[in-house]
C-alpha positions, 0 to 999 in steps of 0.5 A: 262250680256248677258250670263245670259239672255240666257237659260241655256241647258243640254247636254248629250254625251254617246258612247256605244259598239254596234257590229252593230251600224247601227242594233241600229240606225235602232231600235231607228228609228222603236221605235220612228217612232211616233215623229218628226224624222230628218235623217241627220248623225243618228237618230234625235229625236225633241221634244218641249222640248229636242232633242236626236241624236243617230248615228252610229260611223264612226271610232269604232264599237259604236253608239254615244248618244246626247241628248239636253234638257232645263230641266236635267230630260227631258234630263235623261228621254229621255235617258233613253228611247232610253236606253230601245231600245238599250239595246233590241237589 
């Protein structure tokens, strides 16, 4: 009963190969410089509405995508957004 009280939240977990992760993480930084930014383990990206982690993998040559969202395309737009910049670089 409880359980279905409480919002129902989409996530998205995606890794990708990036040659030099910390160069991505950076970017993502500089695209996003006009929002809510938290610099704890990555790129934290804070909106009323959804949050988004990008962060340089410690173990493979990769950045790692968390994205957090009550709405599913909330969730799908903002990937897509940090897509564009990844895919820039």
């Amino acid at each position: 009963e409880i359980l279905d009280e409480l919002p129902a939240y989409h996530l998205i977990k995606e890794k990708h190969h990036a040659p030099d992760p910390s160069a991505l993480v950076r970017a993502v930084e500089e695209a996003f410089s006009g929002e809510t930014i938290e610099k704890i383990d990555g790129i934290k990206i804070v909106r009323d509405n959804a949050w988004a982690l990008v962060r340089a993998s410690g173990t493979e040559p990769m950045i790692r995508i968390m994205i957090e969202a009550k709405d599913q395309g909330v969730a799908n737009a903002m990937y897509q957004e940090i897509m564009r910049v990844v895919r820039q670089v």
